[in-house]
C-alpha positions in Angstrom: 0.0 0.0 0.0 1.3 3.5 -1.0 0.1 6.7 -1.8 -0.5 7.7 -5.4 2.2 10.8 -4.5 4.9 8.1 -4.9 6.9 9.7 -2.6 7.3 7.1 0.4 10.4 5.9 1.8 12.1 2.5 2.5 12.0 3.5 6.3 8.1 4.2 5.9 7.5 1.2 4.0 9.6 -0.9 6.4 7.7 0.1 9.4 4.4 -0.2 8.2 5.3 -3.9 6.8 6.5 -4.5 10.2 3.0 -3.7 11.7 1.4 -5.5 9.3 3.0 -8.7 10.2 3.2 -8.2 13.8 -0.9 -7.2 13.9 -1.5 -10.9 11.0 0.6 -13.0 13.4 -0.5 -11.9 16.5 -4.6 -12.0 14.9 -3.8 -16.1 13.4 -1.9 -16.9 15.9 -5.4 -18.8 17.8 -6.6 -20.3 14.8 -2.9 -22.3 14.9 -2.1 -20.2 11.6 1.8 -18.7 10.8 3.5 -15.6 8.5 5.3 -18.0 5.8 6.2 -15.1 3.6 5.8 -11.3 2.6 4.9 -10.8 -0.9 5.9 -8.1 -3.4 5.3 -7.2 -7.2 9.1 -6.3 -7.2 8.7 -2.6 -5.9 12.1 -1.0 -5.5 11.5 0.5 -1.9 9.5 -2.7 -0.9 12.8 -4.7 -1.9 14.9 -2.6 0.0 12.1 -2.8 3.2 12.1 -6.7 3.0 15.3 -7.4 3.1 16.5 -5.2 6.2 13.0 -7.5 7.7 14.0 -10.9 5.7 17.9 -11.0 5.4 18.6 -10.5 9.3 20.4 -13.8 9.6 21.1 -17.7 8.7 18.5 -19.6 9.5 19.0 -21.3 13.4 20.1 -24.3 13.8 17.5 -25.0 16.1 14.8 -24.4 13.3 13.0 -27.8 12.9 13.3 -26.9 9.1 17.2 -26.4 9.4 17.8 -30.0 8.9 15.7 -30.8 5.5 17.2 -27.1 3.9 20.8 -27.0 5.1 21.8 -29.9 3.0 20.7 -28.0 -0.3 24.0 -27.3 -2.1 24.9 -24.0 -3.4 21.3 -22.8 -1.4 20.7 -19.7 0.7 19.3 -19.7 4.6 19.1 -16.3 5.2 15.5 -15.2 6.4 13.9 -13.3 9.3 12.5 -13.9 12.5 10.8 -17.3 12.5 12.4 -18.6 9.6 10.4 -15.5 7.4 11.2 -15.0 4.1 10.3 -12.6 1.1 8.7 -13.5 -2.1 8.3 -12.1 -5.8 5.1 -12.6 -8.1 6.4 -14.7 -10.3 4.4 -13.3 -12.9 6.1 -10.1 -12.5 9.4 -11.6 -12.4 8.7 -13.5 -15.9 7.4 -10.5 -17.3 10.8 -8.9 -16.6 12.5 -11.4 -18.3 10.8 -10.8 -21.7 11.5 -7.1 -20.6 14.9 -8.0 -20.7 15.0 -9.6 -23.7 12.6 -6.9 -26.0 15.1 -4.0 -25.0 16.8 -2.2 -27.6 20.2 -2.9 -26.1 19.9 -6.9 -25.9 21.5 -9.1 -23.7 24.5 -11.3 -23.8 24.2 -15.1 -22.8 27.5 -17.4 -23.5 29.5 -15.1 -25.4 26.5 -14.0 -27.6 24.9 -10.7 -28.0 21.0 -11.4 -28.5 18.9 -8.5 -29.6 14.8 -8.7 -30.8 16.1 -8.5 -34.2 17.9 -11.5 -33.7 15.1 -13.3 -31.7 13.0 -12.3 -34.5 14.9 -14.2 -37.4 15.2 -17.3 -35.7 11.5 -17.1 -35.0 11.0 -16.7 -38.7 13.2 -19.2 -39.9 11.4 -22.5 -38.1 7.9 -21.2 -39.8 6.5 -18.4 -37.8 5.2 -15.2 -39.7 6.7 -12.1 -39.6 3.7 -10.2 -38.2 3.0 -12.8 -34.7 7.0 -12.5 -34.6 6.4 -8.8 -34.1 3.6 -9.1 -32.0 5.6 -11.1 -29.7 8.3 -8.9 -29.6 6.6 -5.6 -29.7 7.5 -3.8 -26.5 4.3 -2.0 -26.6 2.7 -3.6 -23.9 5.4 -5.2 -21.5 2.4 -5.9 -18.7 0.3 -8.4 -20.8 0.9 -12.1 -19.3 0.1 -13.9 -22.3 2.3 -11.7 -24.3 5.2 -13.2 -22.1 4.0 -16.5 -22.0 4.0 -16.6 -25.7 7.3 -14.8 -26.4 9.0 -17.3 -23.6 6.9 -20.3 -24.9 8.2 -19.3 -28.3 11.6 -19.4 -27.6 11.8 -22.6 -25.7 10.4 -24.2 -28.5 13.0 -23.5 -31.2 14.4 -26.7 -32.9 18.0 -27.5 -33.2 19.7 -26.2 -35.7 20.2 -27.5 -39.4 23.7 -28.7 -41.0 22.4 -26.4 -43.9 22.7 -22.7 -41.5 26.1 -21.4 -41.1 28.3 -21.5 -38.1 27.4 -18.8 -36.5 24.0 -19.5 -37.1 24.4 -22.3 -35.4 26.1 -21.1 -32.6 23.4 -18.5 -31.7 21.2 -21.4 -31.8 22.6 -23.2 -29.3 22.8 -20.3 -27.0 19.0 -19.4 -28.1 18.3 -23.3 -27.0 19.9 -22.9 -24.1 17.5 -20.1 -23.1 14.9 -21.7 -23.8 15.6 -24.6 -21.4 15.4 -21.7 -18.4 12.1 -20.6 -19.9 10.9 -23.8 -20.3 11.4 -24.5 -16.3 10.0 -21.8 -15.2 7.1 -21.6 -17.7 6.4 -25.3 -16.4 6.5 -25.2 -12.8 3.6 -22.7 -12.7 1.7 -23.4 -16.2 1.7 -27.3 -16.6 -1.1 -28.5 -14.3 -0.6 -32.1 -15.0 2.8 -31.3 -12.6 3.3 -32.6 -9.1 4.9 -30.4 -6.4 8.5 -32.8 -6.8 8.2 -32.4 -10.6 7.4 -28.2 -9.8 10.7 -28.0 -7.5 12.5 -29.8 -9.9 12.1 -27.3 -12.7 12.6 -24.1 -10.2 15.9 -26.0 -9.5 17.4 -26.5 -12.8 16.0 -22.6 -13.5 18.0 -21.5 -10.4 21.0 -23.3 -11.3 21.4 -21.8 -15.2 20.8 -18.6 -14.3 23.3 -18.9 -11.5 26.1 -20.2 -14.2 24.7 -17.5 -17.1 25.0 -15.0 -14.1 28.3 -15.9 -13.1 29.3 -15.7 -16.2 27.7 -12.5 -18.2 27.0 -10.4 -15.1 24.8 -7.4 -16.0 24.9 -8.0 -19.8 22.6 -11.0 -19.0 19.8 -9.9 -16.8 19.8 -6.7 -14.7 20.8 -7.4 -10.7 17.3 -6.7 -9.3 15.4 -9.1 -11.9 18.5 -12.1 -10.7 17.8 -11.6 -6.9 14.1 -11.6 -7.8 14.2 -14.6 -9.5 16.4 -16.3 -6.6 14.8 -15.3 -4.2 11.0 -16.5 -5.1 12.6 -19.6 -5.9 14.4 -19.9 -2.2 11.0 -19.2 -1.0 9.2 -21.9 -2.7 11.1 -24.5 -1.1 11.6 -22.4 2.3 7.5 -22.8 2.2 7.2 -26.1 1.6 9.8 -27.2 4.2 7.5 -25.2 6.6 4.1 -26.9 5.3 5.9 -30.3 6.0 6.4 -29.7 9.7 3.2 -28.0 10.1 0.8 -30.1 8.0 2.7 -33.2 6.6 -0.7 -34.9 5.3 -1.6 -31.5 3.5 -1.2 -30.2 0.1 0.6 -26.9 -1.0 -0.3 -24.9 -4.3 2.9 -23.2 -5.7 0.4 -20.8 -8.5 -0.7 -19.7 -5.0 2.7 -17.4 -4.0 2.0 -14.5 -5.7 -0.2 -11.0 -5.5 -3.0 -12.4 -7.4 -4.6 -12.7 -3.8 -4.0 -8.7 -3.3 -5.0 -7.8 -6.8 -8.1 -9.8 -6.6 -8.9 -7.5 -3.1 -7.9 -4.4 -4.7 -10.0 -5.0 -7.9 -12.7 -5.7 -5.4 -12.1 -2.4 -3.7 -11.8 0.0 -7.1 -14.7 -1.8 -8.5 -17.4 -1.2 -5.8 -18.3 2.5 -7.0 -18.0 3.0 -10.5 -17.5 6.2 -10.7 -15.1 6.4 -7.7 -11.8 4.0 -8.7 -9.7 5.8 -6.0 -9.9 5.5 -2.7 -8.6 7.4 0.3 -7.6 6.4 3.9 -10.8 6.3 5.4 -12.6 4.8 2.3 -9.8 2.4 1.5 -10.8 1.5 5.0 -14.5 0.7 4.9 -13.9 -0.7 1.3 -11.3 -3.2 1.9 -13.2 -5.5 4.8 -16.2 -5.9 1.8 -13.8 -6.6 -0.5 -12.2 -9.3 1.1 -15.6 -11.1 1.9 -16.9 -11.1 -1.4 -13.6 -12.4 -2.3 -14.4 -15.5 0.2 -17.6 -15.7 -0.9 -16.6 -16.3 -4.7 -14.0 -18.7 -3.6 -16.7 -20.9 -2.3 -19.3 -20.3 -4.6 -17.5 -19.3 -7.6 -20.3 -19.6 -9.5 -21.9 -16.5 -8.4 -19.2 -14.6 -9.9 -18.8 -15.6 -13.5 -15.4 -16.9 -12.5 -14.0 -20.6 -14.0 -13.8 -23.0 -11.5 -12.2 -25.8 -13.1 -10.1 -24.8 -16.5 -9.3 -27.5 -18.8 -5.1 -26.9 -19.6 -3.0 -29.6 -20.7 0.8 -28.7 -20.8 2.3 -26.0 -22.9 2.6 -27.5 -26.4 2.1 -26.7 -30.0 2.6 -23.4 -31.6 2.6 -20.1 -29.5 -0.7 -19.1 -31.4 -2.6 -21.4 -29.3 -1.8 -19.9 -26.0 -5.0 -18.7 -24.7 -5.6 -16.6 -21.9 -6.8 -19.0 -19.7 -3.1 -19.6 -18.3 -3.4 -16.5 -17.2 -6.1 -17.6 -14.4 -5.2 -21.0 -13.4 -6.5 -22.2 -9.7 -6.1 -24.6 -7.3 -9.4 -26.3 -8.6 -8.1 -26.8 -12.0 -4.6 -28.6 -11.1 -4.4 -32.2 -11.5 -1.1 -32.9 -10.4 0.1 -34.4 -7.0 1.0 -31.0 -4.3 1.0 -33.4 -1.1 3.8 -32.2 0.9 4.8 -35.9 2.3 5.5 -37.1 -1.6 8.2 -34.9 -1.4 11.6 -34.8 -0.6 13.2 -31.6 -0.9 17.1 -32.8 -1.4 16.2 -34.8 -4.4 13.9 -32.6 -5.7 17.1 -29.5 -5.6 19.7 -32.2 -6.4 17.7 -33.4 -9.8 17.3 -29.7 -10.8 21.0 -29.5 -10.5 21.0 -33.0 -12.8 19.2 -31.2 -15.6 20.8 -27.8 -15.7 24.4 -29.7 -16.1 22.4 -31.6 -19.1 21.5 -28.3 -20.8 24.6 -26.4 -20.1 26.7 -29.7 -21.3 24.6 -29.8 -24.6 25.1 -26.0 -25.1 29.0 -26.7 -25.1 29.3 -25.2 -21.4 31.4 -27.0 -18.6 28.9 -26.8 -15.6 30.8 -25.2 -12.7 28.3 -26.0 -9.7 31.1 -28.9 -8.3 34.1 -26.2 -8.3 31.6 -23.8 -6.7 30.8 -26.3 -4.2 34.4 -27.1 -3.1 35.4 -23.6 -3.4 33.0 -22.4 -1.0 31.3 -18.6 -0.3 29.2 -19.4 -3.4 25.1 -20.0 -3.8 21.9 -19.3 -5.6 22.3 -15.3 -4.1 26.5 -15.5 -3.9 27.3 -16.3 -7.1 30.3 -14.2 -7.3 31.6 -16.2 -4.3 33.1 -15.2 -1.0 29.5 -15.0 1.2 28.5 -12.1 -1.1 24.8 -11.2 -1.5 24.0 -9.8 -4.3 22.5 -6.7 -4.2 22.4 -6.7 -0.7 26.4 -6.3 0.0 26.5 -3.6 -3.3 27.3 -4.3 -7.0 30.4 -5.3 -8.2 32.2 -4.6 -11.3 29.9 -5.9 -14.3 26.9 -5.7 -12.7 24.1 -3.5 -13.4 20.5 -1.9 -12.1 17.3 -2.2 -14.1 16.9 0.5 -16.6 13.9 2.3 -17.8 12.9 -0.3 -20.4 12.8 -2.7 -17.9 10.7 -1.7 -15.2 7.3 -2.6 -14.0 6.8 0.1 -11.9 5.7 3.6 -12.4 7.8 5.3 -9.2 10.8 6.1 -11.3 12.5 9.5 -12.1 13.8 10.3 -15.3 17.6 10.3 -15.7 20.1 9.6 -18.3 21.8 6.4 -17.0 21.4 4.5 -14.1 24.0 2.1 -14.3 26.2 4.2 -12.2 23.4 5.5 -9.4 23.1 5.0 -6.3 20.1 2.4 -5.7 19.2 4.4 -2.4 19.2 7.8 -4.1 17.5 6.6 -7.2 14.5 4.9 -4.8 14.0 7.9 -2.7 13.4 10.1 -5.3 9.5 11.7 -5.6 7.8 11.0 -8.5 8.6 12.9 -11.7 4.6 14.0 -12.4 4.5 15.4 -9.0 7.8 17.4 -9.3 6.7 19.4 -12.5 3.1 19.4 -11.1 4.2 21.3 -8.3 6.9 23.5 -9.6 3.6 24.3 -12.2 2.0 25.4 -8.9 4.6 27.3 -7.3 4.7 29.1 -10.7 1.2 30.7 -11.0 1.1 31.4 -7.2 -0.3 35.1 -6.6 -0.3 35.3 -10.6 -3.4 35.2 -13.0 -2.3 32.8 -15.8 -2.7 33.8 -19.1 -3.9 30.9 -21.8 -3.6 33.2 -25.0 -0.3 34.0 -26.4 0.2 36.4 -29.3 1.0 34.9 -32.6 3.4 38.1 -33.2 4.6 39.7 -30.0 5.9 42.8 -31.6 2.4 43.6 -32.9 -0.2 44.2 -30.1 -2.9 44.1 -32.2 -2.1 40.5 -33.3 -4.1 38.0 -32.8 -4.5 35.6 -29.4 -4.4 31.8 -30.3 -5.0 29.3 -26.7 -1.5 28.0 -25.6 -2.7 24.6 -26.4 -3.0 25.6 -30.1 0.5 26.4 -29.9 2.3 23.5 -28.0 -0.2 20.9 -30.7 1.5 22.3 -33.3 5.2 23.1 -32.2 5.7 19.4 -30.2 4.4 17.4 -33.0 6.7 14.2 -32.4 9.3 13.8 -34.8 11.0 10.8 -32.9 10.1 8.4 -30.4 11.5 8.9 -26.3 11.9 6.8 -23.7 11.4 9.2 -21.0 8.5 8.9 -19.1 8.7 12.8 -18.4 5.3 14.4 -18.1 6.2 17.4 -20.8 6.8 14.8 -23.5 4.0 12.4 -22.8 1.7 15.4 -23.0 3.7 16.0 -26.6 2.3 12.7 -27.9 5.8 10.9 -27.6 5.6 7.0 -27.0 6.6 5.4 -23.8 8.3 2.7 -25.1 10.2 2.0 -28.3 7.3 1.4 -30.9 8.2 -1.8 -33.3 8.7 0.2 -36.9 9.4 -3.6 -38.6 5.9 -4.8 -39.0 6.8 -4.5 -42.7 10.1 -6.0 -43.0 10.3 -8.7 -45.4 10.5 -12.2 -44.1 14.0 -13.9 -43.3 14.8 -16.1 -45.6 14.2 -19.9 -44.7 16.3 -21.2 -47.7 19.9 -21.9 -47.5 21.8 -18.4 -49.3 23.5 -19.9 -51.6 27.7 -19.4 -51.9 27.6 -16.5 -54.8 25.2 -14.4 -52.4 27.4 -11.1 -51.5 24.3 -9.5 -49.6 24.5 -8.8 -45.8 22.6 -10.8 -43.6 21.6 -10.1 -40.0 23.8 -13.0 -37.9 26.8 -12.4 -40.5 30.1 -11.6 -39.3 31.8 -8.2 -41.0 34.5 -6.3 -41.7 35.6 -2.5 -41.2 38.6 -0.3 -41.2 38.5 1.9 -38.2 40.7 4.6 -37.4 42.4 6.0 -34.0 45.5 7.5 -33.0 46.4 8.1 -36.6 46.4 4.1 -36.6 44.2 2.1 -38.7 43.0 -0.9 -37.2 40.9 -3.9 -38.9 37.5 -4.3 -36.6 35.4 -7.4 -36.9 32.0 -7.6 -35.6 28.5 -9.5 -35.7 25.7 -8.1 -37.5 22.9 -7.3 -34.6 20.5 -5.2 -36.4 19.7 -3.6 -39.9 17.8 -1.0 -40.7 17.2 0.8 -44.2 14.8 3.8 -44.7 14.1 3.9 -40.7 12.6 0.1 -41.4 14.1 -2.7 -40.1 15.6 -5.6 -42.8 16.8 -8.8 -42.7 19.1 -8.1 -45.3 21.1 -5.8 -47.2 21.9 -6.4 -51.1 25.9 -5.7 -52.3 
């Protein structure tokens, strides 16, 4: 909960998250009921809040749960008071990923540099059409579930490549395969519904242990350092939780799709729904609202019915082309899972050490030595160390390669505009108010004991001219001639997009035929050559074709 001003702080949110928990446990505490975990959609002050409350120590000895998660290798035990731990949506968390891989800039992953463009081609070249290639990759809309669950889907389900592609088609590939294997996990363990919990931890395993190897080894090229602790973290708190639900209830069942905000958003949509006209709520309101909310929300869950909702969706695993994604994976319950979740069919060891078993299968295939054995004997390293030496990431500061979340990638809108963030303080950057209310208020300041003036004269040195409306004015003098990324009030107001529109709906399609030998045009994927000059020294570059544009278009090939 925060104010629409944005302008809390990590103290503020800290405390009241303390007297939230204290007030729940305190409240459950008769009805035999515990705090597992705190969830977040992957707020940067929230973060920052949890972990002074979540990352206080290792967990005791003396925890009954010690003894089942201290022999994980390469795990973390860090939590809170009463073994408490945070947690990530792990929708948001996905969502980030194909964030992360939409951007303009790319990512590197096992010496490769991966843009859309790239994405794109390969996408092409196994049968897709350019235009759902674009859809997918349009970074339009980066809150849409099923958009991510496509783009990810899509992905993992490249095929190997053929003897016919070049070398370095080939190679990207691999990597592109390799990818897909981490998607593939975590799509599974919250999409598949045929799934039991073992075969669930199994896949957050192997996920945790490739992006701990890709992280290791690419840094911040591969995935920003908020979106890797994310990641590790809800991960550490699945099995943290169901550790705890096998001491506490060892005959009952535990629903992994149920960690997550979808609770809270289902409250809050309660809450802005119940006057029409009235979305927003203050204190008081918010007050009297939310205790209604949450008991229609109970009354739905038992008579679901009454509420239009499903109650038993008919999924089978993810499978065929992207195409047939529907959006019902985006509101899968507890009613409509078939798998085994019984706590006592699982054993938590096994289920971390056969995630470990797969990962070294994919990295092996992808021509990568797995290091998790050298990590092991080395020691200092884990799923939140993976730089070694008992270093938390994030927590204990960035090191050299690492990098924050930029503006492309975040989910949030409590961000101030600025040109590069790699190099800011993560404090100063979260404690900043919000942009909107910054020029909002110096707007305000402005026209104190002043009468505004909306008319302008078209020719100031003639008084007699005539008066046109500001507005009239701004239209035509901020017409958009390029797109922005700032989210800066002023130049939304000029019409200027928020993202990086896709321009290549109209490229051609990438050729799905061998080019044959006598071909001299430039393709995307090819090597190059160029003569570059410094220091009065010429020096012969070579480089990787990432991108190609021609008449502000994009193309998937040049011709000599």
């Amino acid at each position: 909960m925060s104010g629409s001003c944005k302008r809390e702080t990590v103290q503020n949110q800290e405390r009241l998250i303390r007297d939230a928990s204290s007030a729940l446990i305190s409240s459950q505490a008769k009805f035999n009921r515990r705090l597992y975990c705190i969830e977040t959609d992957g707020d940067s002050r929230r973060r920052r809040a949890l972990i002074e409350i979540t990352f206080i120590s290792d967990l005791p000895i003396s925890n009954p749960i010690y003894p089942t998660l201290s022999i994980l290798p390469l795990f973390d035990l860090k939590c809170g008071v009463d073994a408490l731990t945070p947690d990530f949506d792990w929708k948001h968390v996905l969502k980030r990923m194909r964030n992360t891989a939409v951007r303009l800039k790319g990512f590197n992953i096992n010496g490769h540099s991966i843009t859309a463009a790239v994405i794109k081609a390969h996408l092409v070249s196994t049968g897709m059409s350019p235009v759902s290639a674009d859809s997918l990759l349009a970074p339009n809309d980066k809150q849409d579930v099923i958009l991510m669950v496509k783009l990810l889907y899509a992905i993992s389900a490249l095929p190997p490549p053929t003897s016919a592609d070049n070398p370095l088609v080939q190679s990207i590939r691999h990597t592109l395969r390799l990818l897909g294997q981490l998607y593939s996990n975590l799509l599974n363990a919250y999409l598949d519904t045929s799934l039991s919990l073992h075969q669930q931890l199994v896949h957050l395993s192997c996920a945790a242990h490739l992006v701990l190897m890709l992280y290791n080894r690419d840094k911040g090229d591969f995935i920003p350092v908020q979106s890797y602790f994310d990641l590790m973290v809800m991960i550490k708190n699945a099995y943290f939780c169901v550790a705890k639900a096998q001491f506490d209830n060892p005959n009952g069942k535990f629903f992994l799709i149920l960690l997550g905000t979808d609770g809270l958003e289902k409250v809050f949509g309660k809450v802005r729904s119940m006057v029409g006209n009235d979305t927003n709520a203050d204190v008081l309101q918010l007050a009297n609202r939310i205790d209604g909310a949450v008991k229609c929300v109970n009354i739905l869950e038992l008579h679901p019915e009454w509420g239009g909702e499903a109650r038993r969706l008919r999924l089978g695993p993810l499978q065929g082309s992207a195409d047939d994604i529907s959006s019902k994976y985006d509101h899968i319950n507890p009613r409509s899972w078939k798998g085994d979740v019984c706590v006592n069919q699982v054993v938590l060891v096994g289920c971390w050490n056969e995630g470990r078993r797969n990962a070294e299968t994919c990295l092996v295939s992808a021509g990568i030595d797995p290091p998790f054995d050298r990590m092991r004997r080395e020691g200092g390293y884990g799923i939140l160390c993976p730089f070694g030496n008992g270093k938390v990431v994030l927590v204990d500061g960035l090191r050299a390669g690492e990098r924050d979340e930029t503006e492309e990638e975040y989910d949030f809108h409590s961000i101030i505009e600025t040109t590069d963030l790699t190099d800011a303080d993560p404090e100063s950057v979260e404690n900043q108010p919000d942009i909107d209310d910054l020029a909002a208020t110096a707007e305000l300041e402005s026209l104190e004991n002043k009468t505004p003036i909306p008319y302008i004269s078209i020719d100031p040195k003639n008084p007699s001219a005539k008066m046109v409306h500001k507005s009239s004015v701004l239209r035509l003098l901020s017409d958009p001639l390029t797109f922005t990324e700032s989210r800066d009030r002023l130049k939304r107001v000029r019409g200027y997009s928020r993202y990086n529109e896709s321009t290549n709906s109209s490229a051609p399609e990438s050729p799905s035929v061998p080019i044959p030998e006598d071909d001299d045009s430039l393709y995307l994927q090819d090597p190059a050559l160029t003569l570059v000059q410094c220091d009065n020294r010429v020096y012969l570059a070579v480089f990787q074709v990432l991108g190609i544009r021609r008449d502000g278009k994009e193309v998937p090939s040049l011709p000599p």
